[in-house]
N, CA, C and O atoms as CSV, one atom per row, in Angstrom:
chain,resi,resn,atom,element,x,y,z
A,1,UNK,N,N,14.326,-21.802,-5.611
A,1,UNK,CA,C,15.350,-21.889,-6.618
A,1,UNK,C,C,16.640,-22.447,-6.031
A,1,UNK,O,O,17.624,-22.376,-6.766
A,2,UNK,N,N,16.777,-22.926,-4.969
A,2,UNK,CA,C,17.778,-22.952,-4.023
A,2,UNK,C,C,18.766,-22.436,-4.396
A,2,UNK,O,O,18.541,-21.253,-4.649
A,3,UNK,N,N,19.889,-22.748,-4.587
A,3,UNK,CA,C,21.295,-22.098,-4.479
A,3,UNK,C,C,21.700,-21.469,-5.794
A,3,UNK,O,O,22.880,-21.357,-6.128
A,4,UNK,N,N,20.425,-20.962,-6.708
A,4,UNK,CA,C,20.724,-20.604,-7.847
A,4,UNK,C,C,20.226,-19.412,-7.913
A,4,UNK,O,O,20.312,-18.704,-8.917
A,5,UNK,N,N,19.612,-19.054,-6.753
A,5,UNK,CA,C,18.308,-18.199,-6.426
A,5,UNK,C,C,19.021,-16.670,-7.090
A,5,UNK,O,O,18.593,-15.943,-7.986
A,6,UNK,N,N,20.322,-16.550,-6.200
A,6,UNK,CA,C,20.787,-15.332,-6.060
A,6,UNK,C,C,20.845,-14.959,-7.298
A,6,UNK,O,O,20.402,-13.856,-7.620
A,7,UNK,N,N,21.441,-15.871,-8.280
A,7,UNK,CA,C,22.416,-15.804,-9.644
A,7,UNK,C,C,21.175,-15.684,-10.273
A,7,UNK,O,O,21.224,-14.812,-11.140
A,8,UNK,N,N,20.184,-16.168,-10.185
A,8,UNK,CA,C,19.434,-15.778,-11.297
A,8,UNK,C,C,18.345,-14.771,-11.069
A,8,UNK,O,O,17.761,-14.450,-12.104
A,9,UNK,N,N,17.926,-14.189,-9.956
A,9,UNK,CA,C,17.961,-12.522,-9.447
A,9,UNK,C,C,18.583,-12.160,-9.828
A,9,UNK,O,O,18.067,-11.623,-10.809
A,10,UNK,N,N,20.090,-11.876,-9.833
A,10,UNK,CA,C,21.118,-11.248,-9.813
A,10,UNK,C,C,21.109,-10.663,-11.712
A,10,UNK,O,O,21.350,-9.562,-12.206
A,11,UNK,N,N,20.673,-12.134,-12.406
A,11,UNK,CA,C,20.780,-11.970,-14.024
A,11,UNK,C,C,19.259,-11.085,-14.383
A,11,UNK,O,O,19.077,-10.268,-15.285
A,12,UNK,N,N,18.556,-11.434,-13.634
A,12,UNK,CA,C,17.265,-10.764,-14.044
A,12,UNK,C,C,17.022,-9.665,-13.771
A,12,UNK,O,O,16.203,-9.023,-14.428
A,13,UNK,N,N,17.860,-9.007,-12.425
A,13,UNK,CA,C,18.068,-7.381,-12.391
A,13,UNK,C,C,18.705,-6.751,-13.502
A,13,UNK,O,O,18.150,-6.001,-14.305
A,14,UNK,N,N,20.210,-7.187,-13.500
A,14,UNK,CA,C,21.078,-6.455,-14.572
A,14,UNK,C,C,20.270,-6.758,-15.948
A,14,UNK,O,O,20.379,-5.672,-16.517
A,15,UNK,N,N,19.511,-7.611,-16.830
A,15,UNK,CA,C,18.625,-7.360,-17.772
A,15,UNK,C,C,18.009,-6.089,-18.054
A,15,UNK,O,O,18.224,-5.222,-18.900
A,16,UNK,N,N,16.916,-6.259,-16.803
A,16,UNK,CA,C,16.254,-5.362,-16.630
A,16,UNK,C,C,16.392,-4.009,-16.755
A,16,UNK,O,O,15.538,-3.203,-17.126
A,17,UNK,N,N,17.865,-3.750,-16.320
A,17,UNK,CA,C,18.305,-2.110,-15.842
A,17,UNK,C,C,18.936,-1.950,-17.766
A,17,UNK,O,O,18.735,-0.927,-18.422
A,18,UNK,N,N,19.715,-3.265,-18.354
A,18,UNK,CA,C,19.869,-3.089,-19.340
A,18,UNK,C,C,18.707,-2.665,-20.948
A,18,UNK,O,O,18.919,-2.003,-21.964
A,19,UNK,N,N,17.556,-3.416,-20.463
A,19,UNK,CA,C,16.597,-3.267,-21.689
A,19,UNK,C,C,15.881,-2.305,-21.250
A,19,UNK,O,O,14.959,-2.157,-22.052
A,20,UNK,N,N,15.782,-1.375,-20.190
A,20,UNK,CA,C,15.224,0.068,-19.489
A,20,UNK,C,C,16.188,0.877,-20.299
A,20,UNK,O,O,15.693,1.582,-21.179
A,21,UNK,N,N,17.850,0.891,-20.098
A,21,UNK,CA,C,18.590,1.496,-20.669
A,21,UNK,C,C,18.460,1.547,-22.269
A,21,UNK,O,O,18.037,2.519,-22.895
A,22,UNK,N,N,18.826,0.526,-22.735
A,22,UNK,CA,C,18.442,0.262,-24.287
A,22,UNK,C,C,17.303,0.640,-25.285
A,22,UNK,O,O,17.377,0.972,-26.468
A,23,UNK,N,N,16.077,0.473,-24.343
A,23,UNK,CA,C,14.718,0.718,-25.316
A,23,UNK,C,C,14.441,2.308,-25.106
A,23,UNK,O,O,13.439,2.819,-25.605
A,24,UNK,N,N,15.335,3.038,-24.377
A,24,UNK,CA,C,15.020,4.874,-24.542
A,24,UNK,C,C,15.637,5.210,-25.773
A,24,UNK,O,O,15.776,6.427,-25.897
A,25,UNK,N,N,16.058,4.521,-26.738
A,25,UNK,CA,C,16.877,5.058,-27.868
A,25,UNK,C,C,16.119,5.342,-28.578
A,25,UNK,O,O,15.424,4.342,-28.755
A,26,UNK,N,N,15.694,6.306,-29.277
A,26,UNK,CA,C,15.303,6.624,-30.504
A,26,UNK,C,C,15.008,5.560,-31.635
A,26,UNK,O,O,15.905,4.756,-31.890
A,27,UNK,N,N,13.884,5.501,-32.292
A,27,UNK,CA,C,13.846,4.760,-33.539
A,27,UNK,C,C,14.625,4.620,-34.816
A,27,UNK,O,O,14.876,3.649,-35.529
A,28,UNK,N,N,14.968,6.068,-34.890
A,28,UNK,CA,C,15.601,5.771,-36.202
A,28,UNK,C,C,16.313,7.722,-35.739
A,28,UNK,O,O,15.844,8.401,-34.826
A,29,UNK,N,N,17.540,8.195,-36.731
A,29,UNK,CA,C,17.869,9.517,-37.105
A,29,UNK,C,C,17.479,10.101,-38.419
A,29,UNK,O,O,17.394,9.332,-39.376
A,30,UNK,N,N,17.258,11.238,-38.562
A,30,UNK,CA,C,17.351,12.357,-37.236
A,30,UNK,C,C,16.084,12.323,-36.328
A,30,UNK,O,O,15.041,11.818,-36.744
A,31,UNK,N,N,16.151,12.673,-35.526
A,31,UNK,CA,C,15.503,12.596,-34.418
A,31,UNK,C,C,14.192,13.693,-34.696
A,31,UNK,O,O,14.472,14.846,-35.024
A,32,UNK,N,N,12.948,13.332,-34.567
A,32,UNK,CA,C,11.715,14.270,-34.509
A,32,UNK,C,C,10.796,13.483,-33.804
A,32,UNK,O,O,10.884,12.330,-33.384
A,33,UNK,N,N,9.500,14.680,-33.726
A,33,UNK,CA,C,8.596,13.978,-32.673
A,33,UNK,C,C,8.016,12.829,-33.157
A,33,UNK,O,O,7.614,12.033,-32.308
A,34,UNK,N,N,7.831,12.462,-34.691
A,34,UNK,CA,C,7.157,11.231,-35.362
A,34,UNK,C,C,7.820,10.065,-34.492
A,34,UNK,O,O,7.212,9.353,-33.693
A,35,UNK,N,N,9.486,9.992,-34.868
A,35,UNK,CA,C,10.154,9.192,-34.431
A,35,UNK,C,C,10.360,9.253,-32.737
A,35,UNK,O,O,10.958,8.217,-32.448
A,36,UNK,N,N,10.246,9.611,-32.183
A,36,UNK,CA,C,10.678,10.135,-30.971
A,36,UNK,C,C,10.185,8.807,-29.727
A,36,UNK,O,O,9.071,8.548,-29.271
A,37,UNK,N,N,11.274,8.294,-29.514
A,37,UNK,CA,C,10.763,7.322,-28.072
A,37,UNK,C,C,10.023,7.771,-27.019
A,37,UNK,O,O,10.264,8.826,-26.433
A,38,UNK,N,N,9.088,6.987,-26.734
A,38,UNK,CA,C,8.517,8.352,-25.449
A,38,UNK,C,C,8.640,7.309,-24.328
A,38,UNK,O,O,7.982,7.507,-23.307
A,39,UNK,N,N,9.329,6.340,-24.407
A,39,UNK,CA,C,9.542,5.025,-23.386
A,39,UNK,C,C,10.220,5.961,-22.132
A,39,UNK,O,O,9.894,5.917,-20.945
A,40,UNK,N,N,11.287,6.839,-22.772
A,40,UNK,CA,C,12.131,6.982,-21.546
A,40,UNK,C,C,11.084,7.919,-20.753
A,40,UNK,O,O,10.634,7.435,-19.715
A,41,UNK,N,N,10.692,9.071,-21.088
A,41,UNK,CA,C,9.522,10.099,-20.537
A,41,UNK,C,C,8.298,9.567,-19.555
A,41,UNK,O,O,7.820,10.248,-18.647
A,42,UNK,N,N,7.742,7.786,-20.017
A,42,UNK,CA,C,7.292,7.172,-19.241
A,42,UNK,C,C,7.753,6.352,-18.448
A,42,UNK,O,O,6.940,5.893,-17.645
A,43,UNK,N,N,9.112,5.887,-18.369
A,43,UNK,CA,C,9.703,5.746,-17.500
A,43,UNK,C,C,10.461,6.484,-16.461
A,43,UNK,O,O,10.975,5.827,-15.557
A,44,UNK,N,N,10.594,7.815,-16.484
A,44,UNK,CA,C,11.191,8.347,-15.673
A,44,UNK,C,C,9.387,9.126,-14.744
A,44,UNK,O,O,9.124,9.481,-13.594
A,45,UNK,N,N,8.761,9.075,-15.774
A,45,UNK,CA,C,7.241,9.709,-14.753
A,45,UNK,C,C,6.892,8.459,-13.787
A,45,UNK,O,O,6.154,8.546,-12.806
A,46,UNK,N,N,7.706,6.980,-14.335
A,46,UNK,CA,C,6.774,5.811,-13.629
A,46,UNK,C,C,7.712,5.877,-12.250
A,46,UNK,O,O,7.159,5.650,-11.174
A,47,UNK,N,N,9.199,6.203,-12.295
A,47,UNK,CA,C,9.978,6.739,-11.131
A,47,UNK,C,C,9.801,7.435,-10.199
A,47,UNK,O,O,10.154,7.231,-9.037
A,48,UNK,N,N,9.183,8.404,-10.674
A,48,UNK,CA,C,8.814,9.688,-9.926
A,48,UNK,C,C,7.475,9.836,-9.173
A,48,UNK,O,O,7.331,10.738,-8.347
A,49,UNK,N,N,6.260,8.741,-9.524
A,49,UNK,CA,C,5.548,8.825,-8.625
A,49,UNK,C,C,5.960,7.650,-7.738
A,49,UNK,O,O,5.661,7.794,-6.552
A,50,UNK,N,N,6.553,6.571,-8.052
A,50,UNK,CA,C,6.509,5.809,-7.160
A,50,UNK,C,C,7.345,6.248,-6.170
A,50,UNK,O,O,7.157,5.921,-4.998
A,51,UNK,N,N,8.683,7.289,-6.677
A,51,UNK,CA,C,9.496,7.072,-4.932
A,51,UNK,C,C,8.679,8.853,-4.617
A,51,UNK,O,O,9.436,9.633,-4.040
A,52,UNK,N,N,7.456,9.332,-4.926
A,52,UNK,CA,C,6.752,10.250,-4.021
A,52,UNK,C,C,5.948,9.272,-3.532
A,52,UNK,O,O,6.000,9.293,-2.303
A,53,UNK,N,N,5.115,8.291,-4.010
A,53,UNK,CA,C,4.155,7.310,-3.290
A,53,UNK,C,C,4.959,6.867,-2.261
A,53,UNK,O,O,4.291,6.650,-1.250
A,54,UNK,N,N,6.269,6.626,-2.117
A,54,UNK,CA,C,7.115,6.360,-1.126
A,54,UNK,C,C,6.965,7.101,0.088
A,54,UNK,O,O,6.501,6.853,1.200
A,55,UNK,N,N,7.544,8.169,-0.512
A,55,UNK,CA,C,7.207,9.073,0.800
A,55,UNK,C,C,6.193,9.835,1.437
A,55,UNK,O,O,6.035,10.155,2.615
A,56,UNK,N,N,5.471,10.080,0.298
A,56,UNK,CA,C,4.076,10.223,0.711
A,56,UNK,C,C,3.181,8.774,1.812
A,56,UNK,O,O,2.604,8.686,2.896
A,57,UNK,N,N,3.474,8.098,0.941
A,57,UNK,CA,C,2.582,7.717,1.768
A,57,UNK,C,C,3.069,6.104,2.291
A,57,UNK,O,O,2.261,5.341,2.821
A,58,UNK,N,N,4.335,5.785,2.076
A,58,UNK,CA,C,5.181,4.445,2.559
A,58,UNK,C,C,6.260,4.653,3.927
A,58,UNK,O,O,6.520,3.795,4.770
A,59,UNK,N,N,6.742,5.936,3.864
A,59,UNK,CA,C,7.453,6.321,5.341
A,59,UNK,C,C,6.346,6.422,6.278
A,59,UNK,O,O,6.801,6.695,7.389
A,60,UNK,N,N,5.277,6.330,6.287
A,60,UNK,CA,C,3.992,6.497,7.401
A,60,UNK,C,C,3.384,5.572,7.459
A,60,UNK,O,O,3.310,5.429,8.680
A,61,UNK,N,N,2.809,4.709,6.998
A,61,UNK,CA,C,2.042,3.980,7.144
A,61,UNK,C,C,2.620,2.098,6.801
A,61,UNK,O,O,1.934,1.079,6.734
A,62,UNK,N,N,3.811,2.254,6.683
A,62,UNK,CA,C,4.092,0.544,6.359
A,62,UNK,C,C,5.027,0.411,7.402
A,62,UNK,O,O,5.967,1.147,7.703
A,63,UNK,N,N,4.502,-0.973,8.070
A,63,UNK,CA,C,5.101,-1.105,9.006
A,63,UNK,C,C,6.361,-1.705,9.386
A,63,UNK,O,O,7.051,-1.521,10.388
A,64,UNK,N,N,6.613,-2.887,7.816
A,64,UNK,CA,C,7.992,-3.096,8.118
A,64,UNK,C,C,7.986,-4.440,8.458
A,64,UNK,O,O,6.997,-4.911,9.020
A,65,UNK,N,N,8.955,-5.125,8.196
A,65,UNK,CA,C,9.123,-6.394,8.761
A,65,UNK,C,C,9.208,-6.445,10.103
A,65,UNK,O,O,9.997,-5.589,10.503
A,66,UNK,N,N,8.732,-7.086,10.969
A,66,UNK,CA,C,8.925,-7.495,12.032
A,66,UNK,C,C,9.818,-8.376,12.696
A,66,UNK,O,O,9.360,-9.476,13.003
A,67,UNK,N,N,11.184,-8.082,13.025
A,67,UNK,CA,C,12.676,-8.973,13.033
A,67,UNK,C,C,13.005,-8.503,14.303
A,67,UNK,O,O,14.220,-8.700,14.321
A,68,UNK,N,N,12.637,-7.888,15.641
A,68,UNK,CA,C,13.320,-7.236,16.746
A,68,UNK,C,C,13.447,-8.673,17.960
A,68,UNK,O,O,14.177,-8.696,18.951
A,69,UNK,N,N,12.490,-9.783,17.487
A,69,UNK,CA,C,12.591,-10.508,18.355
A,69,UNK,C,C,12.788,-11.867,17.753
A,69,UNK,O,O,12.276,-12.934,18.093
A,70,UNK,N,N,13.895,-11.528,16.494
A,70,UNK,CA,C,14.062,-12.764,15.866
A,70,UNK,C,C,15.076,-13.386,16.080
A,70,UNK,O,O,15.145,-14.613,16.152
A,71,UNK,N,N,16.427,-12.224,16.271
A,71,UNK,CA,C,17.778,-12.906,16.474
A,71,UNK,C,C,18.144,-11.943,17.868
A,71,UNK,O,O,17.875,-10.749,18.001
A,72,UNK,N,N,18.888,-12.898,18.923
A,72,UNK,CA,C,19.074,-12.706,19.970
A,72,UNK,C,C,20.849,-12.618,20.272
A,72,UNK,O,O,21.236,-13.728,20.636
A,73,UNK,N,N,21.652,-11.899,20.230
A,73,UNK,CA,C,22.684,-11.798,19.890
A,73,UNK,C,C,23.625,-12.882,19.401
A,73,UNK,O,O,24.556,-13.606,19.754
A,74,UNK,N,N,22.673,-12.502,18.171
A,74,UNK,CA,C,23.435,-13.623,17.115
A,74,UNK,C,C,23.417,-14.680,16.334
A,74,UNK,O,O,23.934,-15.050,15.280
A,75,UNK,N,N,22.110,-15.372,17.757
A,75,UNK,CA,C,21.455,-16.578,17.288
A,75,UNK,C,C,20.142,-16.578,16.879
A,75,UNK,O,O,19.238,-15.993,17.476
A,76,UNK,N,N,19.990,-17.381,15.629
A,76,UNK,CA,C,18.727,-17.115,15.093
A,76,UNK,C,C,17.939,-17.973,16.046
A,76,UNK,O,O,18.580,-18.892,16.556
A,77,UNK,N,N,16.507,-17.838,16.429
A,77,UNK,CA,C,15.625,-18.207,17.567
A,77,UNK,C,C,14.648,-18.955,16.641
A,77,UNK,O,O,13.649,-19.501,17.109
């Protein structure tokens, strides 16, 4: 994307965090279980295993980029 790369990451995160935010709203008032969003309930369960899959089982076993012998004080090699 060259030099647009960032900016349009940058637009496609804040979306994202926005239509996550937005689509937990309720369908319509007053609020009951007919109507009831269940977006946010599966989104916060889709949170919760992934940062336990994290630690369960991503602090142990992933190894990580490999960068210790890339830059040599300072200079990229």
């Amino acid at each position: 994307m060259g030099k647009y790369g960032f900016v349009v990451n940058a637009i496609a995160c804040t979306l994202i965090v926005f239509f996550n935010i937005w689509f937990c709203f309720p369908y319509g008032y007053p609020v009951s279980l007919g109507l009831m969003n269940w977006k946010s309930v599966i989104l916060i369960g889709c949170i919760v295993i992934t940062v336990g899959w994290w630690f369960w089982h991503g602090l142990r076993k992933y190894p990580g980029p490999k960068v210790s012998g890339m830059f040599l004080e300072g200079i990229e090699l």
